[in-house]
N, C-alpha and C positions, 0 to 999 in steps of 0.2 A: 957690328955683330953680323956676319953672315947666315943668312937665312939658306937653308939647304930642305930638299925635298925629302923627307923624314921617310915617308914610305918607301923612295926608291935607293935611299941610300941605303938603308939597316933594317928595313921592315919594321914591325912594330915594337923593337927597342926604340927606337927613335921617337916614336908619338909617348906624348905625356899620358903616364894615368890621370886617370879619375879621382886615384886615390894620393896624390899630391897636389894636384888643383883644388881639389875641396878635400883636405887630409883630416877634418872632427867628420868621425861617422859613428854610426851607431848602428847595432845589431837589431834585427825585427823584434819585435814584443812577442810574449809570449805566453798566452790567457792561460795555459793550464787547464782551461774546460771550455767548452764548444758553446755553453747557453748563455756564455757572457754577452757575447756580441749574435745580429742578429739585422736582417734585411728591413726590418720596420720597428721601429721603437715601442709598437704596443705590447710586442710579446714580450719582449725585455721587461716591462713590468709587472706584466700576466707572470713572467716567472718567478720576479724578485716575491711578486705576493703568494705564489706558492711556496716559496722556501723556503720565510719569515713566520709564517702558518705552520710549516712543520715543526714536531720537536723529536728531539735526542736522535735513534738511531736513525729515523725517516729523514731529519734534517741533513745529518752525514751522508747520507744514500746520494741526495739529491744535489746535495753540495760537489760530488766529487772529490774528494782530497786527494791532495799529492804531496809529494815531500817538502814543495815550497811555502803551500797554502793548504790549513783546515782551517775548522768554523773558531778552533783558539788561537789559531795566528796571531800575534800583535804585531801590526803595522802601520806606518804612520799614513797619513792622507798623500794622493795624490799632490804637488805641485799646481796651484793653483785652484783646489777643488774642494768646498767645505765638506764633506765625508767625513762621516762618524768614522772616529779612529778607534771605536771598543770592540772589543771582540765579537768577530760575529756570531756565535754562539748566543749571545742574549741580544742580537740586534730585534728587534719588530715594527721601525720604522718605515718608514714610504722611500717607494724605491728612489734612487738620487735623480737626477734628469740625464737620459741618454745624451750622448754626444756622439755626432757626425764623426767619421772616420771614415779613412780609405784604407779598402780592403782587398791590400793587392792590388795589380793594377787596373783604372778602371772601376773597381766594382764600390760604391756608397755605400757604406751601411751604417749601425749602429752599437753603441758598447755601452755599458754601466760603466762609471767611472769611479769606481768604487774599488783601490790597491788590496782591497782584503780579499777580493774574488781573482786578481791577476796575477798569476804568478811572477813572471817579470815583465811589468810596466813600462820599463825604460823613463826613470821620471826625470832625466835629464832632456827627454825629448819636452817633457810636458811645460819645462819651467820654460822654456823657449818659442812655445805655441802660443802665437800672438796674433796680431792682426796686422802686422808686414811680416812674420815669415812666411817661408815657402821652402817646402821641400823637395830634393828631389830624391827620387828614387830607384835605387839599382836594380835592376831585373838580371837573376842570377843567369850565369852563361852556363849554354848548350850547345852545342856544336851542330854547325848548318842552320843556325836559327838565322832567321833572316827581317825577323823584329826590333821593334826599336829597345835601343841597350837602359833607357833611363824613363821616368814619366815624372810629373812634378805635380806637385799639390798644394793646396792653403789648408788642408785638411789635415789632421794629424792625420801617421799612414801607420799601418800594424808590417808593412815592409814582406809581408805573406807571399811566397811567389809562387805562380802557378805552374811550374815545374819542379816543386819541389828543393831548389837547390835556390837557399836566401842570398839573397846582395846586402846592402848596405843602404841605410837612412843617411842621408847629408842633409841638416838645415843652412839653408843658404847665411844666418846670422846668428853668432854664437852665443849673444845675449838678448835679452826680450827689447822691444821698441827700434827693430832693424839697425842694432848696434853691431858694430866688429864682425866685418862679413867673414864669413869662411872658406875663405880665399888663403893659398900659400901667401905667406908673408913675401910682398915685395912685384906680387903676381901682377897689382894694378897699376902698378908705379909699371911695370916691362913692357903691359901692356898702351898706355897710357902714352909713355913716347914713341908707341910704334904707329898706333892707331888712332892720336889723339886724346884731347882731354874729358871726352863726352865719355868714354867708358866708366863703365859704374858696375856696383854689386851686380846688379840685376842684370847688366847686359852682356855680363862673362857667363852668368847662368844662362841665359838665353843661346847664347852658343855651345853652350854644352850639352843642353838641350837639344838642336838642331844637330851636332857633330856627333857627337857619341856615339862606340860603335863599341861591338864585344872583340876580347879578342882572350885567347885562354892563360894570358895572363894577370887578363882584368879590363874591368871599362879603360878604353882607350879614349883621350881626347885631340885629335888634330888641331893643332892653330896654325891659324892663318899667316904669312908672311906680310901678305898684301891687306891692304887698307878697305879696298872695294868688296873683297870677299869677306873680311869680316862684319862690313857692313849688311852685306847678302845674309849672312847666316846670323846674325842677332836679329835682322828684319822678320826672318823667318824662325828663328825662336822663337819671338814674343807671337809671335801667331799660335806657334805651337802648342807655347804656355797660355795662353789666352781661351783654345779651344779647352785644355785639361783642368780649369779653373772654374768652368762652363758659369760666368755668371759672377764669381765668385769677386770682391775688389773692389764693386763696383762694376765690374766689364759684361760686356755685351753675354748674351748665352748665346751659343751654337747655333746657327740658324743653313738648311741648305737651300740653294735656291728656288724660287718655285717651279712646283711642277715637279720637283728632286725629291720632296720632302716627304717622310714615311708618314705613312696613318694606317687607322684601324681600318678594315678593309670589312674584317665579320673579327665579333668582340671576342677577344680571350675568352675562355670557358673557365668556369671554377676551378677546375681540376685538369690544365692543360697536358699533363702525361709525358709530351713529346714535346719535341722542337725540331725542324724541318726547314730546310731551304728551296725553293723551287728558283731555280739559275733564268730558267725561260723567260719566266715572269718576274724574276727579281724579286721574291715574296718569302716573307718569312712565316710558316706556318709552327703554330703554339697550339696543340691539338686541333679544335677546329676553327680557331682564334685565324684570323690572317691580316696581317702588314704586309701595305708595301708603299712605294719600290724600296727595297732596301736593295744598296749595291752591292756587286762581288765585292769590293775592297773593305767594306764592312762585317764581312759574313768573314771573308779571309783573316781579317784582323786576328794577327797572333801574337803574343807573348810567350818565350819558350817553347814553342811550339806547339801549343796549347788555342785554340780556338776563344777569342773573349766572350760570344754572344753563347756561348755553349756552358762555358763554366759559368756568366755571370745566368743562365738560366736555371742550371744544375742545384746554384746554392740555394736557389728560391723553388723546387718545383716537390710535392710530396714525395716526403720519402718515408716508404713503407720500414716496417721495423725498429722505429725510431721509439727512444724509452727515456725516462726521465724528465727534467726540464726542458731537453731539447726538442720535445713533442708538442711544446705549448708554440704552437705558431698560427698563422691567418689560415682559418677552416677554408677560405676563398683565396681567389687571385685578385688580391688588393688593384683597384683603379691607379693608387701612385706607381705601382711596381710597372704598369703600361706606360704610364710619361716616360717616367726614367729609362724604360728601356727602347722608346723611339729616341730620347737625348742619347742615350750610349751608341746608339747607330750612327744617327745625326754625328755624333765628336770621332768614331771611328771612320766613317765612310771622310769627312776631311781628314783626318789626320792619313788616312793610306792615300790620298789625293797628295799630302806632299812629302812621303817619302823619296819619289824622284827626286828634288832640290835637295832633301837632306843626304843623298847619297855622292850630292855632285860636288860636295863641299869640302870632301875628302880630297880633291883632284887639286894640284898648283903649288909653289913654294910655300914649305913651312918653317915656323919654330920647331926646332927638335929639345929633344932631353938636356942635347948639350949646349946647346944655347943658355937654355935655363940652369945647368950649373956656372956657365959663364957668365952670367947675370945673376949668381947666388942665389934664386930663389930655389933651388933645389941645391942639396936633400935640405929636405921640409923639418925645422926644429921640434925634437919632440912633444914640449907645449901645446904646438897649434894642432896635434894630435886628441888634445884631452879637452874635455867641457871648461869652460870658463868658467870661474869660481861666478857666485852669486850670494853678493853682503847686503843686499839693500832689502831682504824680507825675511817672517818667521816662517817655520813651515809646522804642522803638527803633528807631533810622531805619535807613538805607538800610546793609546789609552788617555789623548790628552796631552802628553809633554809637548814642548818648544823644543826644536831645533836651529838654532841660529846658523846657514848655510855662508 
């Protein structure tokens, strides 16, 4: 098989998508009302208890309906999630228990997981959320962005992008218990005798992770010719995934080194207002809240063009006008909301620290597209497009019934 240098021979025809190397994807979720999900889990039940309390027209009000979801919707349970499946209209029960979600890239939050309040769930994603998956996540392309194209998680992700323009959910395995990875068929066997037998699920994602780049006909992914670069670049994926996991697996959490490492400087205020970068000082000011040193690479951290430290502060900071259930939020500026957002610095200031190796990974002989038709794993069977059936549980549909999947 000749290996040929894909970028100079054909530009980015030549580099494989994203969307043939990992080809089962799935569209972002889609809550249908804003007070589902929420940056701390107490107001998520502060709300569920206001909305169980209301009745008839008060309840609709607050509920939000849309054409997908009102309070008679029947629809079955979540994947995985004991949730009253009767209608909510008579529900009066305690709200379910929040679950952890990534909200866009970057940003922790929290959702009820409860299918009668989401308009689309995506429960193919849910029947696969385990404890060896890992997703990754497309960050929709913009042009001149110069952010990274994908981010990954243990987290289930709502796939939300901060520019508005969605990408696509990939789980890295298409069955629960890190069964049948989601890889084009044939992809680890190509890779396998180029670069040996150590390659594995995890350490094609880890290259992907590391490689990935946008281009406007979709994530791009370069592979490597050579043995040593591919080494290079899974060494530094799994760093990469290791810092976006922050903790998560069992793995270390984010740590910078001392003397680097941000703290409270003077305490967040209740009601921080603003958010402010002072460059001199390397300080990040939250009214008259002050951290530091926070780096430039952390402050510049973008996605789509979009500032991460600005948006992940925007969804958290009062907002005037606000009506409804989305009004029940922390009267203060919660103490966790300050950890998480010295670890969001802490994970972005390394992660801009190694975009230089991640850009140099692009450089040297590659696999091109036509390699990988010459080696039959492209074009990709439509199959390894769709979710993989699931025989081995009941699920509970709409009012109580069984659905055997």
């Amino acid at each position: 098989m000749a290996a040929r240098a894909g970028a100079g021979a054909g530009g980015d025809d030549d580099i494989p998508l994203l969307d043939d190397l990992m080809p089962w994807s799935v569209r972002p979720l889609r809550t249908g009302r804003p007070w589902v999900s929420a940056p701390d889990a107490g107001s998520l039940r502060a709300r569920w208890d206001r909305l169980v309390r209301a009745e008839g027209a008060e309840r609709d009000r607050l509920f939000r309906p849309t054409r997908s979801r009102t309070p008679q919707t029947a629809v079955g349970a979540l994947p995985g999630r004991a949730t009253s499946t009767g209608r909510f209209a008579r529900e009066s029960g305690p709200c379910p228990e929040p679950v952890r979600i990534l909200h866009g890239p970057f940003d922790e939050q929290w959702l009820i997981p409860d299918h009668r309040l989401i308009d689309t769930a995506r429960p193919e994603l849910w029947r696969v959320a385990d404890g060896q998956q890992l997703f990754a996540v497309e960050h929709g392309y913009v042009p001149q962005d110069t952010g990274p194209a994908l981010s990954v998680t243990a987290l289930l992700p709502d796939g939300h992008s901060p520019a508005g323009r969605p990408g696509r959910i990939r789980p890295l395995y298409r069955r629960p218990g890190g069964r049948e990875p989601n890889l084009a068929p044939g992809l680890l066997g190509l890779l396998r005798a180029r670069h040996g037998d150590a390659v594995t699920a995890e350490s094609v994602l880890a290259w992907i992770v590391a490689a990935a780049r946008h281009s406007p006909a979709g994530c791009t992914v370069p592979l490597p010719a050579d043995t040593a670069r591919w080494s290079a670049g899974v060494e530094l994926g799994r760093e990469l995934i290791r810092l976006q996991l922050r903790g998560a697996r069992g793995g270390e959490r984010p740590r910078l080194p001392g003397g680097r490492r941000p703290y409270v400087r003077a305490a967040v205020p209740a009601v921080p207002g603003t958010l402010e970068y002072d460059p001199d000082d390397e300080a990040l000011l939250l009214g008259t809240g002050r951290i530091s040193p926070v780096p430039p690479g952390a402050w510049e951290f973008r996605v789509g063009g979009v500032r991460m430290l600005e948006l992940w502060f925007e969804r958290r900071a009062a907002a005037d006008g606000e009506d409804g259930l989305e009004a029940i939020r922390p009267r203060g500026w919660p103490q966790e909301w300050t950890s998480e957002l010295l670890e969001l610095i802490t994970v972005l200031a390394l992660l801009a620290e190694l975009r230089p190796r991640q850009q140099a990974l692009t450089e040297g002989p590659q696999l091109t597209t036509g390699d990988l038709r010459a080696a039959r794993v492209l074009p990709v069977a439509a199959t390894a497009r769709r979710p993989a059936s699931v025989l081995d549980h009941q699920e509970e549909g709409p009012d109580g019934q069984f659905a055997l999947l």
